[in-house]
TORDO-776764 format. One record per residue (C-alpha): residue number from 1; z, x, y. Coordinates in steps of 0.25 Angstrom, whole numbers, plus 2048, in hexadecimal, padded with zeros to 3 digits. Layout:
# TORDO-776764
<NUM; <Z; X; Y>>
...
//
This chain:
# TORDO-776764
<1; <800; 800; 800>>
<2; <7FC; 806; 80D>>
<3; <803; 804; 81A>>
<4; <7FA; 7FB; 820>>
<5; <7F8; 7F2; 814>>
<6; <809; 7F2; 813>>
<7; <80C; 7E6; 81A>>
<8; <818; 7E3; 815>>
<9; <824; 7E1; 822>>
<10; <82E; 7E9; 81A>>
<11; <828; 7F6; 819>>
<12; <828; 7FF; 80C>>
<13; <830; 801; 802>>
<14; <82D; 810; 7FB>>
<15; <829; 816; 7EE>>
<16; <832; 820; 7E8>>
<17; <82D; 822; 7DC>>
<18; <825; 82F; 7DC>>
<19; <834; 835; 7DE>>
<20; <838; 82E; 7D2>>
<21; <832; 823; 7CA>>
<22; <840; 81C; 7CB>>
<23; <84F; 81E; 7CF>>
<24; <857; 824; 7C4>>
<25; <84D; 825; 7BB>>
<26; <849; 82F; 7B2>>
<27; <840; 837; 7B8>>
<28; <84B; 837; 7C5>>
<29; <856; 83C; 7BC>>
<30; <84D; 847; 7B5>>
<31; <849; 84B; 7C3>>
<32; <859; 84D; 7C7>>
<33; <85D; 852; 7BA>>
<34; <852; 85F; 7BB>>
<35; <856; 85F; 7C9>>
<36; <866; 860; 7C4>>
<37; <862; 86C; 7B9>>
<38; <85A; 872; 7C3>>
<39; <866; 873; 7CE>>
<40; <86F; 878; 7C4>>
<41; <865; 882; 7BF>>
<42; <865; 888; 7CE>>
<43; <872; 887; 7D1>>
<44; <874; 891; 7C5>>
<45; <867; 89B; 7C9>>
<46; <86E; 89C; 7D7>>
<47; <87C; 89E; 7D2>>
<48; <876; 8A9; 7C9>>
<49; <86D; 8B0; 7D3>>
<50; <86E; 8BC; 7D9>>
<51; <870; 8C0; 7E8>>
<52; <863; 8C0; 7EF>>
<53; <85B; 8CF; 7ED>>
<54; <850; 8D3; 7E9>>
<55; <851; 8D2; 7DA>>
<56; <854; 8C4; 7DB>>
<57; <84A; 8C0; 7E4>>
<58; <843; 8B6; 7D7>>
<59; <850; 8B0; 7D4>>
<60; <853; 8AB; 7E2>>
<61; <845; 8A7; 7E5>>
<62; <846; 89F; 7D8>>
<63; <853; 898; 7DC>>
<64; <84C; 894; 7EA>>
<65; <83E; 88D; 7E2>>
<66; <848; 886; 7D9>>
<67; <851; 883; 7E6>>
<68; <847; 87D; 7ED>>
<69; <83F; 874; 7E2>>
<70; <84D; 86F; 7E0>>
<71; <84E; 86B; 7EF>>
<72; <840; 863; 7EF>>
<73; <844; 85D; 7E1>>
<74; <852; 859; 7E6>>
<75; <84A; 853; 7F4>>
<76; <842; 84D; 7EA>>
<77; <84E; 844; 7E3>>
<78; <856; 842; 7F1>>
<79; <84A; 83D; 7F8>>
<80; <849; 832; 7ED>>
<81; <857; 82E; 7ED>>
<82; <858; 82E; 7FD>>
<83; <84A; 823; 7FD>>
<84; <851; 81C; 7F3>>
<85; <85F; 81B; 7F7>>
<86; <85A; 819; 807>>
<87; <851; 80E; 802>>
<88; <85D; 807; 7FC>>
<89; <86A; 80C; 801>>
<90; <873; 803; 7FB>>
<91; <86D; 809; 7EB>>
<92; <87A; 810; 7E6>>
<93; <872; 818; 7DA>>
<94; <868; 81D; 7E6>>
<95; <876; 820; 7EE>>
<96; <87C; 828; 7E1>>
<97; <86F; 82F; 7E0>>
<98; <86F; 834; 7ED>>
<99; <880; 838; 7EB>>
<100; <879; 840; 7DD>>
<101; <86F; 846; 7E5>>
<102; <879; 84D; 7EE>>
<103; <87E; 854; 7E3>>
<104; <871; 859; 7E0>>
<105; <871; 85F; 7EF>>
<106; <87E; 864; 7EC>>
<107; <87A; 86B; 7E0>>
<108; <86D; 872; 7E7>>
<109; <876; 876; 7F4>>
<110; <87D; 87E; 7EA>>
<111; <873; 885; 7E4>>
<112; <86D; 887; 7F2>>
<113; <87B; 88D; 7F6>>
<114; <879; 899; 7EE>>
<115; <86A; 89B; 7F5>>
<116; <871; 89A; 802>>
<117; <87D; 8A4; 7FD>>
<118; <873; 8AC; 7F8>>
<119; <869; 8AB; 804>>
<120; <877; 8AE; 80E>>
<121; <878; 8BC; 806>>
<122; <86A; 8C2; 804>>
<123; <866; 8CD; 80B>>
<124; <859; 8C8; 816>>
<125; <84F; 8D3; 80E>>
<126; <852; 8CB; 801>>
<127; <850; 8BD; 807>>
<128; <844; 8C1; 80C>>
<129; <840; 8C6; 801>>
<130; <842; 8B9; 7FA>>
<131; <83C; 8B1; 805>>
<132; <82D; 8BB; 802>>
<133; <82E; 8B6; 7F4>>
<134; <81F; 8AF; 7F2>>
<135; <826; 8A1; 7EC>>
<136; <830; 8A0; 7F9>>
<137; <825; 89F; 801>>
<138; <824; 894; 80C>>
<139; <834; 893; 808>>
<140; <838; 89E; 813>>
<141; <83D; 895; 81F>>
<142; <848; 88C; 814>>
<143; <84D; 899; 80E>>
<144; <84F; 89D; 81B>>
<145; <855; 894; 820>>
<146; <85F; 892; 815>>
<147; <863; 8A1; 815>>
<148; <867; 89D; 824>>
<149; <86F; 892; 81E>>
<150; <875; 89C; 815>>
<151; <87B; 8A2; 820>>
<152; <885; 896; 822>>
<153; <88B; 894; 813>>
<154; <899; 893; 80F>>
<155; <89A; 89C; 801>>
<156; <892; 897; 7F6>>
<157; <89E; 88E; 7EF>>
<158; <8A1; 888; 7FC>>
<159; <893; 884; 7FF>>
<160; <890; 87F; 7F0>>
<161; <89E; 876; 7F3>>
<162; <899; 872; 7FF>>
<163; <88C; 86C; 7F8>>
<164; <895; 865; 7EE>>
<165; <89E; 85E; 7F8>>
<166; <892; 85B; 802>>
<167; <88D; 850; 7F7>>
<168; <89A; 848; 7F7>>
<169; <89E; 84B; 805>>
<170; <893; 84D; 810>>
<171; <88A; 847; 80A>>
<172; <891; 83B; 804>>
<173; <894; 837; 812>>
<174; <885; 837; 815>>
<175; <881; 82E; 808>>
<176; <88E; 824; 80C>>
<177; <888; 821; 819>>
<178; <87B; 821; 813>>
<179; <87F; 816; 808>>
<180; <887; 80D; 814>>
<181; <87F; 80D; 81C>>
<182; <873; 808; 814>>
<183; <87D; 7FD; 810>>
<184; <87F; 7F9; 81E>>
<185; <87C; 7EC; 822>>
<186; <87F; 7E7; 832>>
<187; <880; 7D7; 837>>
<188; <873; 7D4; 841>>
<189; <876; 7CA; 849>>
<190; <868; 7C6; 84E>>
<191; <865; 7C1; 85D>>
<192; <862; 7B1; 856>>
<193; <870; 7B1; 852>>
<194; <86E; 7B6; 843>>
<195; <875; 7C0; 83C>>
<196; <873; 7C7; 82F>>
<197; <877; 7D3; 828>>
<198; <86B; 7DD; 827>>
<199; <86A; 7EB; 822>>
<200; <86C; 7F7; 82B>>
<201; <85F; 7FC; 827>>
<202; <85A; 7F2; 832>>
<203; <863; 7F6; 83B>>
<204; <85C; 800; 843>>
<205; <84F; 7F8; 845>>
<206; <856; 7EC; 849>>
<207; <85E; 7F3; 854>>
<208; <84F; 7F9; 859>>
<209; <849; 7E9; 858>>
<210; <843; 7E5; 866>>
<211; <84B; 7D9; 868>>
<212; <858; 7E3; 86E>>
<213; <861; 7D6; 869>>
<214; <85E; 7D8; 859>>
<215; <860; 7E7; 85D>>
<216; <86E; 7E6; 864>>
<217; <871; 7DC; 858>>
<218; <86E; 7E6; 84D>>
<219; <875; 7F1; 855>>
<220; <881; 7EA; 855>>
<221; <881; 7E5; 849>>
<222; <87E; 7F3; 841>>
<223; <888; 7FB; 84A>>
<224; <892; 7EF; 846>>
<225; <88F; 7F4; 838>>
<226; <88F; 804; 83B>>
<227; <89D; 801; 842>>
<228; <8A3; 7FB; 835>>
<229; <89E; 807; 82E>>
<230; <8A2; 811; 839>>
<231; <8AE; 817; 831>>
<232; <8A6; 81C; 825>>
<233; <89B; 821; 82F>>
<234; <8A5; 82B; 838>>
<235; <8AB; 82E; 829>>
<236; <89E; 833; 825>>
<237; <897; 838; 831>>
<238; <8A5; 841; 833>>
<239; <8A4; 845; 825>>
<240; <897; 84A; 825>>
<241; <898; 853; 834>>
<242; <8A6; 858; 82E>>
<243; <8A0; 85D; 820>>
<244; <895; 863; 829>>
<245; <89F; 86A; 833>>
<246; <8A7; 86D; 828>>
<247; <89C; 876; 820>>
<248; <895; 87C; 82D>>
<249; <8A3; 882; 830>>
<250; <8A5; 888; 823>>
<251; <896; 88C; 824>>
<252; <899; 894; 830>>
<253; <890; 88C; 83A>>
<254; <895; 88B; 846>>
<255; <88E; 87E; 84D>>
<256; <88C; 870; 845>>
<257; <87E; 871; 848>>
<258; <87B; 87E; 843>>
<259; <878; 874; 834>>
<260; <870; 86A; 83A>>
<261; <869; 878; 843>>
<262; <866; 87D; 836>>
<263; <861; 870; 830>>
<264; <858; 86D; 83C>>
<265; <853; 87C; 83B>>
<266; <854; 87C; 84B>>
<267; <85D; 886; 853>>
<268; <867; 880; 85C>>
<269; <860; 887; 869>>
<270; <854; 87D; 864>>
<271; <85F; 870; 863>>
<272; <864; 874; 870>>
<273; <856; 875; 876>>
<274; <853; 868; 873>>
<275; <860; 860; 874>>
<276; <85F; 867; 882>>
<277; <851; 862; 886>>
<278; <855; 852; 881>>
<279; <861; 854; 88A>>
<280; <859; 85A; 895>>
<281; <84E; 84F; 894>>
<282; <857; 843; 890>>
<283; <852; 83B; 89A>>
<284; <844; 839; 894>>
<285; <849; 832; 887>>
<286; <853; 829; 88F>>
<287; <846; 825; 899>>
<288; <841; 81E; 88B>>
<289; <84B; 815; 88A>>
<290; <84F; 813; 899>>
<291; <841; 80D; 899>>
<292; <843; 804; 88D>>
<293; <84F; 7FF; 892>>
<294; <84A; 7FC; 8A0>>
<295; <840; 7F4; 89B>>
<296; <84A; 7ED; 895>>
<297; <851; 7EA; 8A2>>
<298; <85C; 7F4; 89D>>
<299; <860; 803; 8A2>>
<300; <861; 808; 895>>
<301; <861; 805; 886>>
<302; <86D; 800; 879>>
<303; <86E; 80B; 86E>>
<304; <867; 7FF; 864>>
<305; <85B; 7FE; 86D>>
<306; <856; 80E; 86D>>
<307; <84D; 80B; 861>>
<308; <84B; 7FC; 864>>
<309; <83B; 7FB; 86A>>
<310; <838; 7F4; 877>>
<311; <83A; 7E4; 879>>
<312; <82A; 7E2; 878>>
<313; <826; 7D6; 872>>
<314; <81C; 7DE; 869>>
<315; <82B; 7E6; 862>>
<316; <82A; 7DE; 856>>
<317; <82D; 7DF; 848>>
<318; <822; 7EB; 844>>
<319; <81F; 7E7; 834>>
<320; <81F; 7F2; 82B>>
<321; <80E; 7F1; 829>>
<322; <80E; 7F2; 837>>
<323; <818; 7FE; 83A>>
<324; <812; 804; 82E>>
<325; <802; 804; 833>>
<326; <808; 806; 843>>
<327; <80E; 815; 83D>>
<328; <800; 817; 834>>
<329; <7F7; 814; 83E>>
<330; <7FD; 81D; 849>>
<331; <7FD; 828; 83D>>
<332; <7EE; 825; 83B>>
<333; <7EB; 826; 84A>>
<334; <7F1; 833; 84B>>
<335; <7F6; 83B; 840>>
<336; <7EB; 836; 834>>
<337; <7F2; 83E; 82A>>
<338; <7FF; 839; 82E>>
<339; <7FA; 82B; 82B>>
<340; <7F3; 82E; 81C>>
<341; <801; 834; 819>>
<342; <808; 828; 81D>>
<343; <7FD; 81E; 816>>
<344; <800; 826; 80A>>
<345; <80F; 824; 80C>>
<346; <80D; 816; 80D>>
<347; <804; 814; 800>>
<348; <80E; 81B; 7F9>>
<349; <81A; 813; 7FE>>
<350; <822; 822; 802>>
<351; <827; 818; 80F>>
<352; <833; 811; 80C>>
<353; <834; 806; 818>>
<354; <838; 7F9; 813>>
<355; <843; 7F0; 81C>>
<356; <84D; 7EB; 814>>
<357; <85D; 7ED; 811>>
<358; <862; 7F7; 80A>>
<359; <85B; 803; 810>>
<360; <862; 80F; 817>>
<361; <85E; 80E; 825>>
<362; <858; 818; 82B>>
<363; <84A; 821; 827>>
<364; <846; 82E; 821>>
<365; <83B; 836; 81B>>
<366; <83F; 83D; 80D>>
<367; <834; 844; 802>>
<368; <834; 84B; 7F7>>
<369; <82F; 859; 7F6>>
<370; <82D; 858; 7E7>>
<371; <821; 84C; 7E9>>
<372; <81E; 84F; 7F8>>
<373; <821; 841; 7FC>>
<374; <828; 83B; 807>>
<375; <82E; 82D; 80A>>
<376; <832; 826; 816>>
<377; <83D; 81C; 816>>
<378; <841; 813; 821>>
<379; <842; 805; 824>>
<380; <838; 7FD; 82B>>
<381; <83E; 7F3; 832>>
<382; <834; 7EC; 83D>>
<383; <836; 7F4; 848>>
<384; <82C; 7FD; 84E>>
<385; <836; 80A; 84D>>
<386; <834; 807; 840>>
<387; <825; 80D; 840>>
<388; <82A; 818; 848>>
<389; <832; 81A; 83F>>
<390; <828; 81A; 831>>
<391; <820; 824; 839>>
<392; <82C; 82E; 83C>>
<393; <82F; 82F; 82E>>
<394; <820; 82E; 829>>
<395; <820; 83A; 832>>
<396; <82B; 841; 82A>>
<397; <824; 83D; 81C>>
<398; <815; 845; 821>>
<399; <81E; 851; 824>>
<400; <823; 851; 817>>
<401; <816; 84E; 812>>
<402; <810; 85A; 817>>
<403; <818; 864; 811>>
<404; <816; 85E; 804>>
<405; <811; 86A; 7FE>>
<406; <819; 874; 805>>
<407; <826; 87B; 7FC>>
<408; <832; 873; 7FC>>
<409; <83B; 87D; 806>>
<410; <82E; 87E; 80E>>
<411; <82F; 86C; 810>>
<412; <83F; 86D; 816>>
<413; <83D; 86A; 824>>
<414; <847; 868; 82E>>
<415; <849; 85A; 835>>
<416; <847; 861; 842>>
<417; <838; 863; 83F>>
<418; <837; 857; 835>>
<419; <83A; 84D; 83F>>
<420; <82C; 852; 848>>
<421; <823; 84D; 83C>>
<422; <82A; 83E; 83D>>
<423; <82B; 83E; 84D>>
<424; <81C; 844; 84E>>
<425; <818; 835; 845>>
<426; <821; 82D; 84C>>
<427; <81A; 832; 859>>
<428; <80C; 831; 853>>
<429; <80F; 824; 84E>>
<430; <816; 81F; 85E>>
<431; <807; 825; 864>>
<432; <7FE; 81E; 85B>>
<433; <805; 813; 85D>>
<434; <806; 813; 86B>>
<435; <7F7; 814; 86A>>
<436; <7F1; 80B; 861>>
<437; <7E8; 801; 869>>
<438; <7ED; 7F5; 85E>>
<439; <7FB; 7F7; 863>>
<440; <7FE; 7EE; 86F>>
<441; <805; 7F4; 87C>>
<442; <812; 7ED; 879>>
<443; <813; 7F4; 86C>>
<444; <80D; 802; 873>>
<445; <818; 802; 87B>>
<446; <823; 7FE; 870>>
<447; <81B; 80A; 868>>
<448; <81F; 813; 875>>
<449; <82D; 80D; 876>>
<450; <82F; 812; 868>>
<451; <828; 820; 868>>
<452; <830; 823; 877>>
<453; <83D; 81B; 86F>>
<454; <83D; 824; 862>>
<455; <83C; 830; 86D>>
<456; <849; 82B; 874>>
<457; <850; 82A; 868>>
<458; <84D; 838; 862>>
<459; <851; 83E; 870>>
<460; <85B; 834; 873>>
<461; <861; 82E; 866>>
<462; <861; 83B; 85F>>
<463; <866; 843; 869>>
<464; <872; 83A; 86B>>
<465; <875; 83A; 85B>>
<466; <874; 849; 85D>>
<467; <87D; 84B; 869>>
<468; <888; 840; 860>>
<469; <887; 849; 853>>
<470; <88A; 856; 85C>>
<471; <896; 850; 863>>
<472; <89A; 849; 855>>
<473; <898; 857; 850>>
<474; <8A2; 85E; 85A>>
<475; <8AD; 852; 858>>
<476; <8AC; 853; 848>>
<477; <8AF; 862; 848>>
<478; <8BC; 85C; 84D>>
<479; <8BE; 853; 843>>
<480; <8B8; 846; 840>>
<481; <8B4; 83C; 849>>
<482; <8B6; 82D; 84A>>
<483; <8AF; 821; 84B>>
<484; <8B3; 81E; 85A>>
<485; <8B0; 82E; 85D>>
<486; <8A1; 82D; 857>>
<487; <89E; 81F; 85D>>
<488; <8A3; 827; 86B>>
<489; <89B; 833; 869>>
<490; <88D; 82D; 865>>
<491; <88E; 823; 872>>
<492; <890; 830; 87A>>
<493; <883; 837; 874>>
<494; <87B; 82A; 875>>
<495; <881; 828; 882>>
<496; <87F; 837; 886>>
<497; <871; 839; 882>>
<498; <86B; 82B; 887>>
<499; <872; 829; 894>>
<500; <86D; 81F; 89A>>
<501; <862; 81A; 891>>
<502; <86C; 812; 88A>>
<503; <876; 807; 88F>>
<504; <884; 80A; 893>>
<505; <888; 803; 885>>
<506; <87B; 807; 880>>
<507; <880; 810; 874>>
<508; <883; 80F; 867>>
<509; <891; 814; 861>>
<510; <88E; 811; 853>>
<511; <883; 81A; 853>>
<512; <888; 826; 849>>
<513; <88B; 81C; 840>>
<514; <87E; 816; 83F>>
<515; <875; 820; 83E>>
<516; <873; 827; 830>>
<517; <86E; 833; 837>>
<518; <87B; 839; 83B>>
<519; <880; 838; 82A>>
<520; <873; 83F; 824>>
<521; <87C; 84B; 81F>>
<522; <86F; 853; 819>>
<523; <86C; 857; 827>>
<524; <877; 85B; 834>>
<525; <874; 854; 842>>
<526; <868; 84E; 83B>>
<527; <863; 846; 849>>
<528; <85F; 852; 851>>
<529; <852; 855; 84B>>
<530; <84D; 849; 84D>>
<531; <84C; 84B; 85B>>
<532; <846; 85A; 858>>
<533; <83E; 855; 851>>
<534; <839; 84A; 85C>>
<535; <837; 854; 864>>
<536; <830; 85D; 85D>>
<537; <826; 852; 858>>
<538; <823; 850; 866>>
<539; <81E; 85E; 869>>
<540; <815; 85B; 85C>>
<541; <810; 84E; 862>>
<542; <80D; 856; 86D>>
<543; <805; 85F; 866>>
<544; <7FD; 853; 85E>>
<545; <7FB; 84C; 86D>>
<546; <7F4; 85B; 872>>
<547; <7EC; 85E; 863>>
<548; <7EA; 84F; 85D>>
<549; <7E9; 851; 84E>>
<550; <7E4; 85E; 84E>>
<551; <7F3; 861; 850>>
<552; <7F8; 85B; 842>>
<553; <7F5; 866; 83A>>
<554; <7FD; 870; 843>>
<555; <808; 864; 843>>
<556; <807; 862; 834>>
<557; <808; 872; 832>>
<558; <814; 871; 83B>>
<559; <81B; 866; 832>>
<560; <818; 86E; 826>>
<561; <81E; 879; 82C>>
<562; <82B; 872; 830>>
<563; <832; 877; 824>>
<564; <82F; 887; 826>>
<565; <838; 889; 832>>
<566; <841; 886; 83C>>
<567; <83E; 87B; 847>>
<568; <83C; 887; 851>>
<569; <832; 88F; 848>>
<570; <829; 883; 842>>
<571; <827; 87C; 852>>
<572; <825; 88B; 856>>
<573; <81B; 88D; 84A>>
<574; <813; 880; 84B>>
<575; <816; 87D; 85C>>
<576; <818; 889; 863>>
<577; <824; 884; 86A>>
<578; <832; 889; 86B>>
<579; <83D; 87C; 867>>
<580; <848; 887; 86D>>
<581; <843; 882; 87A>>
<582; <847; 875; 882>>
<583; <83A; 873; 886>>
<584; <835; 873; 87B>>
<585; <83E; 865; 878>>
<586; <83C; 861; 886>>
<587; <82D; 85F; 885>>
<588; <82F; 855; 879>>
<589; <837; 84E; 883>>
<590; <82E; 84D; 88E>>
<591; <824; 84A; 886>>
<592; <829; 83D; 884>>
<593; <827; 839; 894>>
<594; <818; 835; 894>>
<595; <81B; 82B; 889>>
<596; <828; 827; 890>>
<597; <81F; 824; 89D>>
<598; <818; 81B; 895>>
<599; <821; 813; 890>>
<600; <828; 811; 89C>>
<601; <819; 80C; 8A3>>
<602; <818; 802; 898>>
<603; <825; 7FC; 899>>
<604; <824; 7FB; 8A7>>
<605; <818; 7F4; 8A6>>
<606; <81C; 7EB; 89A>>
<607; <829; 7E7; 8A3>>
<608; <837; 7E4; 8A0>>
<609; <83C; 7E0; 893>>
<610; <84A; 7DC; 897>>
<611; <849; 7CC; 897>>
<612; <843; 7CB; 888>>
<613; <84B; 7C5; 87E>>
<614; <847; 7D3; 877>>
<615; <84E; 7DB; 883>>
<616; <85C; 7DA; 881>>
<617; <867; 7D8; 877>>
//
């Protein structure tokens, strides 16, 4: 079934079946007991193996090949699990799968701690000497990077324990909030005097619906929920920052966000260049919202409402045949590979988009590098944000895509530079369109009100969840922080980084508790790189604007690059520029005032929005 012949208003539900034919079956539990043998096979070669020299040169390059086709097999198995058990979060044999999982983590961790010991140890001629070898080629930039991580264990014991514990601690805490909150279900109390009980899957697009009435109604409704809940969620959110503080000090790092630095693969002089140029030019994202709000009649904007499209009459519900042919067409227009890519993912039902209860809210890209295949999961609700958002993670699953035939350590890219692949889809998709001749101007200027929307929110939303998790960061060193304190120190990061582009009672106190990002303990300060990653995308949508499709192989290049070194030296490699420098950050920025100008012309010309029933909640 193709996109354009799939008509059906609920969206997709996926095929998972060239993972494994079916849950639990034979072919999955032969897959985990090799998987099993084969750990415990390395864990042996590397408790056996000699230091690092020159006569054991073969044994450790052995030990790394079978390290890293047990990372791609074990990806393999996880990303299965994860579809499943996001696609139905209340399925306790999904949820005991992904506990069991963990302990397969734990198990690899260990064996990797004795390459780390190892790497910490070696003599540089030696480790060169094993990064020549003919079949670590391509692998170079991983191994170094993990002989930079050596640098900041505890002894080997210590570490190993550490693993152990992680899977009935940090990361317990991570799959409890996962499980409840895929349970959670919030009262909507609709405008005509109705109220139901409705999933919390539904709960993001109903505060982003046009009618700001439904929007303030769900917003309500869902934080009514989130406050029930808010005990567990400062438990947990406390929990995982302390384990995290905890290890870092006994690691010898000296910043908490030296971990999530490393994991970025950015230096903190880049961070600070950029948070320094959003800070400079701050006034560029709030103008986008100002002028929503004044076409509202209003001087600035509710929390609930930053997603939420202009009160057009053309912001209708947006079908799932609809949204799906709107992101394939702009593809088609612009990007022609792009668009077969995503036909394919269509036919092949790799898209899991389906609006029902049950689901894990939220989206994400996952694949495995044992078939190549990606998958995208999200739920398609009605609202056009839901289109952006099938793009932005389409753009994710092209990435992966294209480094289907690379080695496995060669596929690990940071988020910092897999977030440019999604943005630079999301924008192609805004751009096309903006400019298709079928779409009417009321839906032009919604398409613009959500392209300059996502924009605000990456330089805006972002960077208030950022500025929270830094000054949560510096309180939780001191011991752990209540509900009250965390409801206080995310109103003062909205309220600090939006100023006046929201209302005085504009923010929203319940926001740690809500958003899944802040729990993800794979990955430390996991929102920064999304704005990095905006940014970046930007100077690459430069670049398309100035070269048009002759570009896309240089971008393609860069993409398959992205997991063969830092940030700085892949934007360097494939851009020319210098991310070190603020105004390099600042020019993303600016280039966001030509397509601000624009927007405020139309709604000045389309008039005040402020007396439709649509208007105000």
């Amino acid at each position: 079934m193709t996109g354009d012949q799939s008509q059906d208003r609920q969206g997709l539900r996926w095929e998972l079946s060239s993972f494994f034919p079916v849950f639990d079956g034979p072919q999955m539990r032969a897959f985990k007991e090799r998987l099993g043998s084969d750990l415990a096979g390395l864990q042996g070669l590397t408790a056996r193996a000699d230091p690092l020299a020159a006569d054991s040169l073969a044994m450790w390059e052995r030990i790394i090949l079978k390290l890293e086709d047990l990372e791609a097999r074990l990806g393999h198995l996880n990303a299965y699990v994860e579809c499943l058990a996001a696609a139905d979060a209340g399925n306790e044999a999904y949820q005991r799968e992904e506990a069991g999982l963990r302990l397969l983590r734990a198990e690899l961790d260990k064996a990797e701690i004795d390459l780390l010991q190892t790497f910490k140890e070696a003599p540089e001629a030696d480790f060169a000497a094993l990064l020549d070898r003919k079949a670590l080629r391509g692998a170079a930039h991983p191994l170094r990077r993990l002989r930079l991580r050596a640098q900041h264990t505890m002894p080997r014991e210590q570490e190993k324990l550490a693993a152990e514990l992680a899977v009935d601690g940090l990361h317990a805490w991570g799959r409890l909030y996962n499980t409840q909150s895929g349970k959670l279900e919030f009262e909507m109390n609709w405008p005509d005097g109705r109220s139901e009980r409705l999933p919390i899957s539904r709960w993001r697009a109903l505060m982003s619906h046009p009618d700001r009435r439904v929007g303030r109604a769900a917003f309500e409704g869902g934080n009514r929920t989130w406050a029930a809940l808010a005990d567990p969620c400062a438990a947990a959110l406390n929990a995982i920052a302390g384990n995290r503080l905890t290890l870092q000090r006994h690691r010898g790092l000296d910043h908490y966000l030296d971990t999530a630095l490393y994991q970025a693969q950015v230096s903190r002089e880049t961070l600070e260049a950029m948070y320094q140029a959003i800070h400079a030019n701050i006034t560029v994202p709030r103008r986008i919202f100002q002028a929503k709000a004044r076409a509202m009649g209003r001087e600035g904007i509710w929390w609930f409402e930053r997603e939420a499209p202009l009160p057009l009459s053309a912001a209708g519900e947006l079908g799932w045949g609809d949204g799906s042919r709107l992101v394939a067409q702009s593809f088609r227009r612009a990007y022609p590979a792009l668009a077969d890519y995503y036909a394919m993912a269509l036919d092949k039902r790799w898209i899991e988009s389906e609006n029902r209860g049950g689901k894990r809210p939220g989206a994400f890209c996952t694949g495995s590098e044992v078939t190549g295949e990606q998958r995208v999961y999200m739920t398609f609700a009605g609202a056009l944000r839901d289109a952006s958002t099938l793009a932005h993670e389409v753009g994710h699953a092209w990435h992966g895509w294209l480094m289907r035939d690379l080695r496995p350590f060669a596929r690990s890219y940071p988020m910092t530079l897999a977030e440019t692949a999604s943005v630079f889809a999301e924008q192609l998709f805004a751009e096309g369109a903006i400019a298709d001749p079928a779409i009417s101007e009321g839906n032009k200027l919604l398409m613009l009100d959500g392209a300059l929307g996502d924009a605000g929110i990456m330089l805006l939303d972002i960077t208030a969840r950022y500025e929270f998790e830094r000054a949560f960061h510096d309180e939780r060193r001191h011991g752990e922080v209540g509900v009250s304190r965390l409801q206080e120190l995310m109103v003062q990061a909205q309220r600090q980084v939006w100023g006046e582009a929201l209302l005085p009672d504009g923010e929203d106190p319940w926001f740690w508790a809500s958003k899944l990002h802040f729990y993800i303990t794979d990955l430390s300060f996991y929102n920064f790189p999304y704005t990095f990653g905006f940014l970046l995308a930007m100077a690459l949508v430069r670049l398309f604007r100035e070269g048009g499709q002759e570009f896309l192989p240089q971008y393609e290049e860069f993409l398959r690059k992205t997991g063969s070194g830092s940030a700085e030296e892949v934007v360097e490699a494939a851009l020319g520029e210098d991310i070190r420098r603020s105004e390099f950050w600042a020019a993303g920025i600016h280039a966001l005032e030509q397509p601000l100008g624009k927007y405020e012309e139309l709604l000045a010309a389309q008039g005040a929005f402020g007396s439709s029933p649509a208007g105000e909640p």
